[in-house]
N, C-alpha and C positions, 0 to 999 in steps of 0.2 A: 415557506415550504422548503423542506433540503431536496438536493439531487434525486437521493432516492426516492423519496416519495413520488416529487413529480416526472420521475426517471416509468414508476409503474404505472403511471398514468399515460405516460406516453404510449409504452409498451400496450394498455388497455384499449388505446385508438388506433395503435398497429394491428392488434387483435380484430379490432373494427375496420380495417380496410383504408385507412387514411392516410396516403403516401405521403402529406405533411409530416405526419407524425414522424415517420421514418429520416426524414432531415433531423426532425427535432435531437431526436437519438444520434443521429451521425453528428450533429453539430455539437450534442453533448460529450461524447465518448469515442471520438475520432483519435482523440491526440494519446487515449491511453492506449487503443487498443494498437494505429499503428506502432508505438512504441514497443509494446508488446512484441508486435509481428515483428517486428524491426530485429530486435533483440534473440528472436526464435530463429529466425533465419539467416542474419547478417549480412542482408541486402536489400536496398529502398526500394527497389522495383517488385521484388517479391515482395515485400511487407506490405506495400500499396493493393498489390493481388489479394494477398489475405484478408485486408481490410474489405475489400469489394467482396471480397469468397462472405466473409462474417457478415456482413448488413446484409447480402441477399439471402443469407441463410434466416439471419432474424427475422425477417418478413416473413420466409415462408415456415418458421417454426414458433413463434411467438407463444402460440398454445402453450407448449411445452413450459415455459417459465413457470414457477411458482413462488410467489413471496415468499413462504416460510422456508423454503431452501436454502436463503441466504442473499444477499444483496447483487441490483442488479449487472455493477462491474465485475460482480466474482463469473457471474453467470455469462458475461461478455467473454472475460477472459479464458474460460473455459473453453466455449466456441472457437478464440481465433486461435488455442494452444492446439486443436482436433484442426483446424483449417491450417495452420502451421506444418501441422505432420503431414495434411494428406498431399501438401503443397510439392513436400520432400519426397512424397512418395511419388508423385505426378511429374514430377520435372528428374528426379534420379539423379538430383546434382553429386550425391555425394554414392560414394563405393557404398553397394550395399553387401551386407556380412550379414552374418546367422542372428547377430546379437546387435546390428544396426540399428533395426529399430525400436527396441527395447532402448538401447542407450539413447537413440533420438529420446523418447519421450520423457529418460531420467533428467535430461537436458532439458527437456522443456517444462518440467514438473515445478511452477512455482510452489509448492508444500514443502516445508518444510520437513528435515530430515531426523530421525532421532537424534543427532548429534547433535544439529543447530537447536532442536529444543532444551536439548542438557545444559548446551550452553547457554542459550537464552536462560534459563534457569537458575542456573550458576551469576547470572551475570545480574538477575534483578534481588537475588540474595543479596549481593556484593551492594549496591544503591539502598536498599533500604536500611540495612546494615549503618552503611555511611550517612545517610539522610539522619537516622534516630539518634547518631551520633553528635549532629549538628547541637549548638546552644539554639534554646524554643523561637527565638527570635528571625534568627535564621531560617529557618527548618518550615518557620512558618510562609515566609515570601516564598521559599522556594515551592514548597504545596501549591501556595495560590496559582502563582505563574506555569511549574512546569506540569501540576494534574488538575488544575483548575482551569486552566488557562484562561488568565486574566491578564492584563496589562500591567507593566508598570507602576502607571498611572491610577487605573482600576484598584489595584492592591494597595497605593498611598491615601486615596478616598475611603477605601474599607475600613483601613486600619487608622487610620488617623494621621499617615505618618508622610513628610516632606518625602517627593521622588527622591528627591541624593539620596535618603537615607534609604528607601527600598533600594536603591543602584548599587549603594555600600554594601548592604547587606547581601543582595544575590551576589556581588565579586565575592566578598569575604568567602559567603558558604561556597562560591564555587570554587574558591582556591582548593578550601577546606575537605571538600570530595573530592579534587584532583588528587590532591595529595593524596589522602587514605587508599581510596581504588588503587594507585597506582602501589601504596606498598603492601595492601593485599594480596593484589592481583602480578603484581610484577611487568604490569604492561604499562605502554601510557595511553593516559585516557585523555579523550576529545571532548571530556565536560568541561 
């Protein structure tokens, strides 16, 4: 069973009144969501606050969740990004201005922004590009490993072939993309 599933199953015994349940959750989703708050606020003692603001708020809103809206860490993180702001709003740490807190919440928006998506966009043109470029040999370990994700080891049982030689062949193809990205793109790249 992955996270999520037994993440809404949890959530369905929260629904039910079962304050185990609600450890369950904390013990699952404690480390993302402080981290979150962490990152929203840039202090441990507030972010620890947030974290406590968001599980009591899970409790008393659980209803509210719905599977088909999307998974249940988007749905967490939503929560402590709104427990985050009202934190800011509550404590007034920061000067507040006309356009405060508007700008808090562009700061707190993990979505991405038209920009980042063009780029994201531009940037998986540029890999596939470079992958379809690869000799078939190549091109193929790299599939198995980096969108299959399989092992190594896993990819030398598939194929037939001794690990050194899947090891070979991902450095080879990963020179091979280093280089092309990089005279594409004119950056250097961290494949």
């Amino acid at each position: 069973m992955n996270d999520e599933m037994s993440a809404e199953l949890i959530l369905e015994r929260i629904l039910a009144g079962e304050k185990d349940a609600l450890a369950a959750l904390y013990d699952m989703y404690e480390r993302l969501v402080y981290s979150f708050a962490y990152r929203c606020t840039g202090d441990a003692s507030a972010a620890e606050e947030v974290v406590q603001d968001v599980f009591t708020k899970i409790w008393r809103t659980t209803a509210r969740y719905q599977p088909t809206q999307g998974k249940v860490s988007t749905w967490l993180l939503s929560i402590t990004r709104h427990a985050a702001i009202d934190y800011h709003r509550r404590t007034k740490r920061h000067q507040h201005t006309d356009s405060g807190d508007e700008a808090l919440v562009q700061v707190l928006d993990p979505s991405p922004g038209p920009d980042d998506l063009a780029e994201a966009a531009s940037t998986r043109q540029h890999i596939k590009r470079a992958i379809s470029s690869l000799p078939s040999e190549q091109r193929q370990v790299i599939e198995h490993i980096y969108f299959l994700g399989q092992t190594q080891q896993e990819v030398a049982d598939e194929l037939g072939l001794s690990t050194g030689t899947v090891k070979s062949r991902v450095r080879l193809a990963m020179t091979k993309l280093r280089t092309q990205l990089q005279s594409e793109t004119g950056v250097n790249s961290s494949v």
